[in-house]
C-alpha positions in Angstrom: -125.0 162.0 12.7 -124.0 158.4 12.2 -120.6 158.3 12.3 -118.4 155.8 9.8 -115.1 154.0 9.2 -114.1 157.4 7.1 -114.6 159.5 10.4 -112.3 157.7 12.7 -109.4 159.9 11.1 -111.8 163.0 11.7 -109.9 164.9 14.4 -113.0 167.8 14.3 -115.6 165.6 15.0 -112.6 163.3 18.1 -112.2 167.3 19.5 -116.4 167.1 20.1 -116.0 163.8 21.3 -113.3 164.3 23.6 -114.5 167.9 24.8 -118.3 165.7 25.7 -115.8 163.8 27.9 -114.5 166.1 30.0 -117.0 166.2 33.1 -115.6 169.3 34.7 -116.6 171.7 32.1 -120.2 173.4 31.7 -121.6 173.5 28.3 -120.6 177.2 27.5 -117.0 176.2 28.3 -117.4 173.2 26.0 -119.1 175.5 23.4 -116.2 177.9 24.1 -113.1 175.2 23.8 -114.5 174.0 20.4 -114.1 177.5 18.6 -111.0 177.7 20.6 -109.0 174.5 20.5 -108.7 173.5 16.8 -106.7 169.6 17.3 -107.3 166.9 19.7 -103.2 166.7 20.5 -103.8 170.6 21.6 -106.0 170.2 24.0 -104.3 166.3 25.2 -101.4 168.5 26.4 -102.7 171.1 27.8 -102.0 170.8 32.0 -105.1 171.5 34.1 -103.9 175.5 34.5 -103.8 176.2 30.8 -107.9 175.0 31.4 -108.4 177.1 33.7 -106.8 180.0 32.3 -108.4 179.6 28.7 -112.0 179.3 30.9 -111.2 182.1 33.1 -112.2 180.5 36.6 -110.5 177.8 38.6 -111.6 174.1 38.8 -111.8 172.0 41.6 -108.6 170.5 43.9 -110.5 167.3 42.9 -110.6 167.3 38.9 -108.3 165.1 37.7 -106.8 166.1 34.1 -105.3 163.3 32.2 -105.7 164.7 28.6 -103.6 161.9 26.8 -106.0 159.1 29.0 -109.2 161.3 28.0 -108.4 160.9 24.3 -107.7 157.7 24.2 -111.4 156.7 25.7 -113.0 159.5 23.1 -110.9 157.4 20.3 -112.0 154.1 21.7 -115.6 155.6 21.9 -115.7 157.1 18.2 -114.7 153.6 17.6 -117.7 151.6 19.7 -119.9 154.7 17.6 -118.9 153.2 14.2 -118.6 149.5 15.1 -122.0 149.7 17.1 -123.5 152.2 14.4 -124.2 154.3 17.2 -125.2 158.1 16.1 -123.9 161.5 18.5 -126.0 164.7 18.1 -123.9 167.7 19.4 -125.7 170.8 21.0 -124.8 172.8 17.9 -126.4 169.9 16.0 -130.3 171.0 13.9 -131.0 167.6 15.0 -130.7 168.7 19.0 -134.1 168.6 20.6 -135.1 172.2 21.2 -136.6 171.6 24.3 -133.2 170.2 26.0 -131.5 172.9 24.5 -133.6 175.2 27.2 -132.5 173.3 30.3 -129.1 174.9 32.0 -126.4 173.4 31.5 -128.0 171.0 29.1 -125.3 168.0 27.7 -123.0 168.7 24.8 -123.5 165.1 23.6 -126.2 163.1 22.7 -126.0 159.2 22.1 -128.8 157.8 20.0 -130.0 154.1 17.6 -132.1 154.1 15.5 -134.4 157.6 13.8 -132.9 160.3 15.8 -135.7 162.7 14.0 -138.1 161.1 17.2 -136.0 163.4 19.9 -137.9 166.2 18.4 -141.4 164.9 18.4 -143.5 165.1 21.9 -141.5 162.6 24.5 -140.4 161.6 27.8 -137.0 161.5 28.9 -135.7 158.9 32.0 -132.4 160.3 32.9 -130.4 158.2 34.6 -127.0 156.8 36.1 -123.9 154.6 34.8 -124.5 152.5 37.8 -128.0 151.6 37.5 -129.1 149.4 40.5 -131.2 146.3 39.6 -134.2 148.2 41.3 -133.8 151.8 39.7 -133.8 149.6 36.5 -137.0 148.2 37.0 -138.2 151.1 38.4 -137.4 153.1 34.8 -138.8 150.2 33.2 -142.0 150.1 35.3 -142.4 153.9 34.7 -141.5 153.9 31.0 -144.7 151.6 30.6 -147.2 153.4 32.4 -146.6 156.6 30.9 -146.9 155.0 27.3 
């Protein structure tokens, strides 16, 4: 879905957002916290315990939880979304390639421009990093052209 002004104020679709955020939770515990957790200020204030308790195993000494940070950045990125006219496909979306949907733990969120009816035809993925080097971007580039 592509996103507009109108769903800035649309605390179901910020709850998605923020939950696709949160990098210490599998996809079933995202799936889980969505039927859960019905606002975005609920889950801000929950402390790192109340997570663990409400996914029934213990995280990490090294997550860091800083709900009120974490929804800021999903606000701020709803926001790039709409100004950018960026589109996000949730797992749960029809629009979710079928094929990723078979991988484990396959990501909650997808980003897309442009006709996102293409992630369903026959494709190749390159997945990547955040912090591409200038040769893994050619690299990607180079290898995006020869298999076209």
């Amino acid at each position: 879905m592509l996103p507009l002004q109108t769903d800035l104020d649309n605390d179901k679709l910020l709850l998605r957002l923020f939950l696709a955020r949160i990098t210490f939770l599998t996809l079933e515990e995202k799936k889980k916290f969505a039927n859960l957790i019905d606002s975005t200020s609920k889950l801000a204030l929950c402390s790192i315990e109340e997570l663990e308790k409400l996914v029934g195993r213990s995280f990490s000494k090294r997550v860091i939880w800083k709900g009120a940070e974490n929804l800021r950045c999903a606000k701020a990125a709803l926001y790039r979304c709409v100004q950018m006219k960026i589109g996000l496909v949730f797992f749960e979306d029809a629009e979710y390639p079928e094929l990723l949907r078979q991988i484990p733990d396959a990501p909650y969120l997808l980003f897309y421009r442009g006709n996102v009816e293409v992630l369903c035809e026959r494709s190749l993925s390159v997945v990547g990093t955040r912090r591409v080097t200038v040769a893994g971007r050619q690299a990607a580039i180079d290898f995006a052209y020869s298999a076209a």
